[in-house]
PDB file of N, H, CA, C and O in Angstrom:
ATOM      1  N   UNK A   1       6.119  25.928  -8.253  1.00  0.00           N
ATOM      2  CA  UNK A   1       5.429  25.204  -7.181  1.00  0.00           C
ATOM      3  C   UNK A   1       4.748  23.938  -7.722  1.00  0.00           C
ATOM      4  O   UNK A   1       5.040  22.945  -7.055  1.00  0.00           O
ATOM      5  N   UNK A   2       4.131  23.766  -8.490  1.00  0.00           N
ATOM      6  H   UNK A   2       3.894  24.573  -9.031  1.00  0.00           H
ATOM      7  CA  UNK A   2       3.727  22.959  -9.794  1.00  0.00           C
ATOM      8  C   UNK A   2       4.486  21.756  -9.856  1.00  0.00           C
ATOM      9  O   UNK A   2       3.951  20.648  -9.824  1.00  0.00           O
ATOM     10  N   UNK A   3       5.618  21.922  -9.937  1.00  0.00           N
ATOM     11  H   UNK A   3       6.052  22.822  -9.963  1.00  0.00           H
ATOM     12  CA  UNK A   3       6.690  20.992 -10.559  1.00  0.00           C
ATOM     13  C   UNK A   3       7.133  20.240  -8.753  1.00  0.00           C
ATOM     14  O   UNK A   3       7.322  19.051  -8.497  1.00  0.00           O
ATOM     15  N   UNK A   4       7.180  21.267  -7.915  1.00  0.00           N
ATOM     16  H   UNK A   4       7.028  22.233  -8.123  1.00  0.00           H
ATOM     17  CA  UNK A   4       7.459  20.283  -6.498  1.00  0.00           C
ATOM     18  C   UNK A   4       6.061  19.101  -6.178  1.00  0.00           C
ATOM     19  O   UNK A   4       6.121  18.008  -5.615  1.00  0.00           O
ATOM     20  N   UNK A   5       4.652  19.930  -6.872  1.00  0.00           N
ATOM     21  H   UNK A   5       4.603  20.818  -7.330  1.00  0.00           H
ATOM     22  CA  UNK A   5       3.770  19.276  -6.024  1.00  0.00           C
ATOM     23  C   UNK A   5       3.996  17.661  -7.423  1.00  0.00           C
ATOM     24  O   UNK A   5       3.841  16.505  -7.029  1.00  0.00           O
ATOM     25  N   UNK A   6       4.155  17.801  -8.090  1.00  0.00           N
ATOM     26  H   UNK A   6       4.281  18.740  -8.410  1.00  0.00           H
ATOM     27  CA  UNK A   6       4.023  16.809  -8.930  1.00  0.00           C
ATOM     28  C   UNK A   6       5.352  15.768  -8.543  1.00  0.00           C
ATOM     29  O   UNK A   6       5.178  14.558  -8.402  1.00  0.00           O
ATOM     30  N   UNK A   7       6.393  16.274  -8.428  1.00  0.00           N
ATOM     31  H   UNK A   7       6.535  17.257  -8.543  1.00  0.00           H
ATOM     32  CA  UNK A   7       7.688  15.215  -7.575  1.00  0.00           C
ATOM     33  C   UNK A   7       7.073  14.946  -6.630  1.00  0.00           C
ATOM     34  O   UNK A   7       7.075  13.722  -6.496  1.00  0.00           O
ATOM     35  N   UNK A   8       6.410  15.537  -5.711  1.00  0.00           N
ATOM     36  H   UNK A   8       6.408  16.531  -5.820  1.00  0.00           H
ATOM     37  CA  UNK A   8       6.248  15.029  -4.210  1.00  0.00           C
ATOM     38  C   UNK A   8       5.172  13.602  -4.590  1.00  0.00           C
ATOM     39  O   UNK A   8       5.173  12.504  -4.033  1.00  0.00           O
ATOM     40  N   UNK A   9       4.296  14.091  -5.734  1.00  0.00           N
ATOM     41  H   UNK A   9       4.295  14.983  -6.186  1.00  0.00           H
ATOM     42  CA  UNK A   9       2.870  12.943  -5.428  1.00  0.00           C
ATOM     43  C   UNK A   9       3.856  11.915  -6.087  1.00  0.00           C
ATOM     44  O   UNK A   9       3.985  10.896  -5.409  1.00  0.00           O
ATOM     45  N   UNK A  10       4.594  11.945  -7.271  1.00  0.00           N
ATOM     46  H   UNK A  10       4.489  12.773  -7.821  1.00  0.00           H
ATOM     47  CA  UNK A  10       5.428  10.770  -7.859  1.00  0.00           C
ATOM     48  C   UNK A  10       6.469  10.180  -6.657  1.00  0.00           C
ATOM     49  O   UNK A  10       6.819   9.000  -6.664  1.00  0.00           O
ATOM     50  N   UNK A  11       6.776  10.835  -5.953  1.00  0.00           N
ATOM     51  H   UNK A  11       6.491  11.794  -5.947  1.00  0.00           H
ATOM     52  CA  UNK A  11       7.465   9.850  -4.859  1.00  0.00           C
ATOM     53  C   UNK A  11       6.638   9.283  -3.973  1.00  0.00           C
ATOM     54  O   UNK A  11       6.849   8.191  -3.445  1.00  0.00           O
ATOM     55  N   UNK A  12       5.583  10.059  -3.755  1.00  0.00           N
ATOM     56  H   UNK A  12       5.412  10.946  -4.183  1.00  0.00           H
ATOM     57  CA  UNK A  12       4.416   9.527  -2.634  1.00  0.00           C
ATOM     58  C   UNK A  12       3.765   7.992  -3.609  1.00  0.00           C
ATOM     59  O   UNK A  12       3.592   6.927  -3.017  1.00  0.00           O
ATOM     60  N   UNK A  13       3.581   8.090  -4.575  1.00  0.00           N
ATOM     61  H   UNK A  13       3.722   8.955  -5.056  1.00  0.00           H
ATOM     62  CA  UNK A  13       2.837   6.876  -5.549  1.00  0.00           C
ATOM     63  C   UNK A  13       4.044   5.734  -5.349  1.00  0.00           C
ATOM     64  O   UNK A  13       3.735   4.707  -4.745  1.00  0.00           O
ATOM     65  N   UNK A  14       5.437   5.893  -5.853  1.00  0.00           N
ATOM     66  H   UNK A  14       5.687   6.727  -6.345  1.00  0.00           H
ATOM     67  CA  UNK A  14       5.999   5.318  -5.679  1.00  0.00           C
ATOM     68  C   UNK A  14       6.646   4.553  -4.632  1.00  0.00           C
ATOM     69  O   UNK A  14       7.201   3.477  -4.856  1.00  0.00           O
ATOM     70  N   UNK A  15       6.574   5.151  -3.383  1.00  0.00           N
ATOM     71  H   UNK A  15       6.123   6.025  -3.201  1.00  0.00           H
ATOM     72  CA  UNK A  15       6.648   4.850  -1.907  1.00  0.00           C
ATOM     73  C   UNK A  15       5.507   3.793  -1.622  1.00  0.00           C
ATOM     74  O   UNK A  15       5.582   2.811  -0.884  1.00  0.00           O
ATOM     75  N   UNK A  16       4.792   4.078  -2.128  1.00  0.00           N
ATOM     76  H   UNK A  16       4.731   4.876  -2.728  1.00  0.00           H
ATOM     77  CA  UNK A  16       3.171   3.281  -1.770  1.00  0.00           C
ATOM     78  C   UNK A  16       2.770   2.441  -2.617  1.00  0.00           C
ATOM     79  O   UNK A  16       1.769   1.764  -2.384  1.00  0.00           O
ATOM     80  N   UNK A  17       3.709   2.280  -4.151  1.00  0.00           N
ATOM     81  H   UNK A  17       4.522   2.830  -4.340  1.00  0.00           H
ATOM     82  CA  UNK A  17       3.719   0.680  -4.677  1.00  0.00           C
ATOM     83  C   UNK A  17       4.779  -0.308  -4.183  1.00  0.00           C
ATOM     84  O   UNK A  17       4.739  -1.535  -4.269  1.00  0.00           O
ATOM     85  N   UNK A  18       5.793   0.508  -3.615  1.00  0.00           N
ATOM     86  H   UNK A  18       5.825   1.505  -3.545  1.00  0.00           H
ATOM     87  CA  UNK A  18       6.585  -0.594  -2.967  1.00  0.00           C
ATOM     88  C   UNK A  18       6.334  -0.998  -2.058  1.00  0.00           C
ATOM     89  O   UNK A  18       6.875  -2.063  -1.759  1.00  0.00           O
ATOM     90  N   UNK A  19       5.397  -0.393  -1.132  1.00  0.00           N
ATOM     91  H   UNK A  19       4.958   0.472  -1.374  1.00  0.00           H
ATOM     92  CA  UNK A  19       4.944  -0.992   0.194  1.00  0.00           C
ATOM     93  C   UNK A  19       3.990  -1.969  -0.319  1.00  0.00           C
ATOM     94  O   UNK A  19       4.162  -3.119   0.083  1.00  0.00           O
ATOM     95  N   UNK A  20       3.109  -1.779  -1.047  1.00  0.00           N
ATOM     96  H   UNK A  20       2.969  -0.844  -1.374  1.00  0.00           H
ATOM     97  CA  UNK A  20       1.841  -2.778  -1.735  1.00  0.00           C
ATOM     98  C   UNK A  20       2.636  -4.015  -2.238  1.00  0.00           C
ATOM     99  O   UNK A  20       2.279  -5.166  -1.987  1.00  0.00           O
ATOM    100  N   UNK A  21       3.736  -3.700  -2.966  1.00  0.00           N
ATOM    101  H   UNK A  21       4.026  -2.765  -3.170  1.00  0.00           H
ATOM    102  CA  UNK A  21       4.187  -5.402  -3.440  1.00  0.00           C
ATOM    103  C   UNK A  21       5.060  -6.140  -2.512  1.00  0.00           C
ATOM    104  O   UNK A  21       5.230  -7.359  -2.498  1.00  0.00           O
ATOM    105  N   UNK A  22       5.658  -5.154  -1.646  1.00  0.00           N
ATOM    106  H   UNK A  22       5.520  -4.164  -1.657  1.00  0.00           H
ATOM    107  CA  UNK A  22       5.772  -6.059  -0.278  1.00  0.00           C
ATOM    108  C   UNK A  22       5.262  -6.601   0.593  1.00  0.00           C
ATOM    109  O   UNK A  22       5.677  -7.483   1.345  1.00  0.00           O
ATOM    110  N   UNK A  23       4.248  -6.049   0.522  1.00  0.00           N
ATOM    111  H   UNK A  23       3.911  -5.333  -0.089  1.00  0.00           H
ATOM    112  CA  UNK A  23       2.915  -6.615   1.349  1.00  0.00           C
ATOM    113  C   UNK A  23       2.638  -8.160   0.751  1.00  0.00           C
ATOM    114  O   UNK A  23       2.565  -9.271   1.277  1.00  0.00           O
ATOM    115  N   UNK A  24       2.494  -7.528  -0.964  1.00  0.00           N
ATOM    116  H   UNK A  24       2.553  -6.626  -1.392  1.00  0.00           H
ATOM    117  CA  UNK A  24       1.915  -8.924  -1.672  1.00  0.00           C
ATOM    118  C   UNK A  24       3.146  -9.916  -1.456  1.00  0.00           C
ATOM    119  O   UNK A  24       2.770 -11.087  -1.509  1.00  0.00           O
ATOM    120  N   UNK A  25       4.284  -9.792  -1.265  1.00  0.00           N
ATOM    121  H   UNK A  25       4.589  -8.841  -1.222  1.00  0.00           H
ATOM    122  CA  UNK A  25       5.197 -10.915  -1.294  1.00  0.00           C
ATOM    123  C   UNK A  25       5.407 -11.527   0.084  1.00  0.00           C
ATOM    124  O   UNK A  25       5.993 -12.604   0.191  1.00  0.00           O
ATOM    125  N   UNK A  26       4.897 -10.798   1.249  1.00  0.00           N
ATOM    126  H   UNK A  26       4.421  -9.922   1.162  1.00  0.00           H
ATOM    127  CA  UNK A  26       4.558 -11.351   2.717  1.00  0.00           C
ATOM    128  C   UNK A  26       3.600 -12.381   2.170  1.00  0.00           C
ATOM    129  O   UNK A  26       3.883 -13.579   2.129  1.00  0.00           O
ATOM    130  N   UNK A  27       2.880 -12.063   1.906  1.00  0.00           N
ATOM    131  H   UNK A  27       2.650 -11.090   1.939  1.00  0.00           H
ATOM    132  CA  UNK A  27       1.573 -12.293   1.806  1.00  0.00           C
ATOM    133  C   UNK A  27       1.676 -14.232   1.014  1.00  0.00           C
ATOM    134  O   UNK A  27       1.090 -15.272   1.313  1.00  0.00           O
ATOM    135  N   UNK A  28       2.584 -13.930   0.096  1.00  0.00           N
ATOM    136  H   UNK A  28       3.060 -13.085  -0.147  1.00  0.00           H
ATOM    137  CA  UNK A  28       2.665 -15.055  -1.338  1.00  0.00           C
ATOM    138  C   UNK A  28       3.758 -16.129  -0.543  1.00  0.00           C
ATOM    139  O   UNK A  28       3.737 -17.359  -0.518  1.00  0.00           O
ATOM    140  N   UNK A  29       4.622 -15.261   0.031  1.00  0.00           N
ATOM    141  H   UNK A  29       4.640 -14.261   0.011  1.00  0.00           H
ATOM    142  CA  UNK A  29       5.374 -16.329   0.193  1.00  0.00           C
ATOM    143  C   UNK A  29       5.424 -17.605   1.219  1.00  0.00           C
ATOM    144  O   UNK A  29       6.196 -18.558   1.115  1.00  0.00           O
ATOM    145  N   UNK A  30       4.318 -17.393   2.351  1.00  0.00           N
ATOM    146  H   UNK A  30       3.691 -16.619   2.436  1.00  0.00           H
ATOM    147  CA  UNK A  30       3.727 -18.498   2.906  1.00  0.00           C
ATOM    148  C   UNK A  30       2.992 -19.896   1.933  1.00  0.00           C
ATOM    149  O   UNK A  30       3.313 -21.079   1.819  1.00  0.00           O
ATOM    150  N   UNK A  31       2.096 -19.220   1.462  1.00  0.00           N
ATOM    151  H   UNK A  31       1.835 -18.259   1.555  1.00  0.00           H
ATOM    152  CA  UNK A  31       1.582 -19.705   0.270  1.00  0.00           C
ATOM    153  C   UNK A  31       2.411 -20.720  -0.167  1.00  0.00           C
ATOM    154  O   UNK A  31       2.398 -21.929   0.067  1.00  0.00           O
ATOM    155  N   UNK A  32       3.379 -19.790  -1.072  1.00  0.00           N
ATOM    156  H   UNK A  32       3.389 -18.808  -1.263  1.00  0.00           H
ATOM    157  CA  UNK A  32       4.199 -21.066  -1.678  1.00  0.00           C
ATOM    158  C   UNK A  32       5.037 -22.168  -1.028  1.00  0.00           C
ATOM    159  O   UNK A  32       5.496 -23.236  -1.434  1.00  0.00           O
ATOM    160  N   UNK A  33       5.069 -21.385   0.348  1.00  0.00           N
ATOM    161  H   UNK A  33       4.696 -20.517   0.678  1.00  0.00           H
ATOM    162  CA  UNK A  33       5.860 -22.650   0.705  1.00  0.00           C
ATOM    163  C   UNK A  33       5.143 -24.148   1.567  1.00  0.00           C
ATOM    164  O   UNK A  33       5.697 -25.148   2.023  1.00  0.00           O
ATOM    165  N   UNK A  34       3.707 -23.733   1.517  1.00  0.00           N
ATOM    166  H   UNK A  34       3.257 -22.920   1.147  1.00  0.00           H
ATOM    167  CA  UNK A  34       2.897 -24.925   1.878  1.00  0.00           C
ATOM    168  C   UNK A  34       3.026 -25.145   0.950  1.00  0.00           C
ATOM    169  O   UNK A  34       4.193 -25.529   0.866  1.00  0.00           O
ATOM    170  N   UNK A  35       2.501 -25.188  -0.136  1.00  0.00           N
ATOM    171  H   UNK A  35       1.553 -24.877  -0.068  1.00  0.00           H
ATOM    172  CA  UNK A  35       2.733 -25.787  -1.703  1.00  0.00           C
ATOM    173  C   UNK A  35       3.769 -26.571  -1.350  1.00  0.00           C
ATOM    174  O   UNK A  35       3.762 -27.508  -0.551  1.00  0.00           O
ATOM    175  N   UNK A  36       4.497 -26.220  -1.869  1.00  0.00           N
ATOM    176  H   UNK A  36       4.503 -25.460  -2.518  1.00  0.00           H
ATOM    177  CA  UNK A  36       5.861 -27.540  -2.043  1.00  0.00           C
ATOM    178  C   UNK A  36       5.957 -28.464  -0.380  1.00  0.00           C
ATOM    179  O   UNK A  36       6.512 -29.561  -0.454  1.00  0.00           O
ATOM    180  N   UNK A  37       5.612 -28.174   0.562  1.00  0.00           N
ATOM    181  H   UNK A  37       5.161 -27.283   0.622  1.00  0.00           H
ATOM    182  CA  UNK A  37       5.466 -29.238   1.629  1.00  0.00           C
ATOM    183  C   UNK A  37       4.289 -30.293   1.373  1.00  0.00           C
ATOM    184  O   UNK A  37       4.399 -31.503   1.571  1.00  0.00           O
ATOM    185  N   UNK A  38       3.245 -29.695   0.942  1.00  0.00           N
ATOM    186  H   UNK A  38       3.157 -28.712   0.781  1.00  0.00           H
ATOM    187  CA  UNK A  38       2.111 -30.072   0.425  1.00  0.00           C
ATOM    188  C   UNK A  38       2.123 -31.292  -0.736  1.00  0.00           C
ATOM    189  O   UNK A  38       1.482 -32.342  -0.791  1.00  0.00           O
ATOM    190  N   UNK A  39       3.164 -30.683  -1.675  1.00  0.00           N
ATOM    191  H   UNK A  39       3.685 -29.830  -1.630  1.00  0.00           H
ATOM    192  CA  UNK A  39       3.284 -31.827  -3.413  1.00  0.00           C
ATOM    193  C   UNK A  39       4.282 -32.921  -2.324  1.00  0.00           C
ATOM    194  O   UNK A  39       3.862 -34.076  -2.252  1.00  0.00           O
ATOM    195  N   UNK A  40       5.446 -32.610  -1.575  1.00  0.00           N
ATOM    196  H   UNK A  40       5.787 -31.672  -1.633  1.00  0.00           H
ATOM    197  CA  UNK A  40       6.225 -34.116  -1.265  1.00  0.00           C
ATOM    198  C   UNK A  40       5.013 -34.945  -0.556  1.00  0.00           C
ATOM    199  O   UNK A  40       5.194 -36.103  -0.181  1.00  0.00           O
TER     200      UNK A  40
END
């Protein structure tokens, strides 16, 4: 039982950093693209 609860939280952690750096790349990629409208 041990060994399921420990897969389950490692997929649960992992599910929930990919949502976090997708978030951050919503997030970034506006950003950058005023930037470069911004430098011409």
């Amino acid at each position: 039982m041990a060994g399921w609860t420990l897969f389950l939280i490692l997929v649960g952690v992992s599910f929930l950093t990919n949502q976090l750096f997708r978030i951050i790349d919503i997030i970034d990629r506006p950003a950058r693209h005023s930037r470069r409208t911004g430098t011409r």
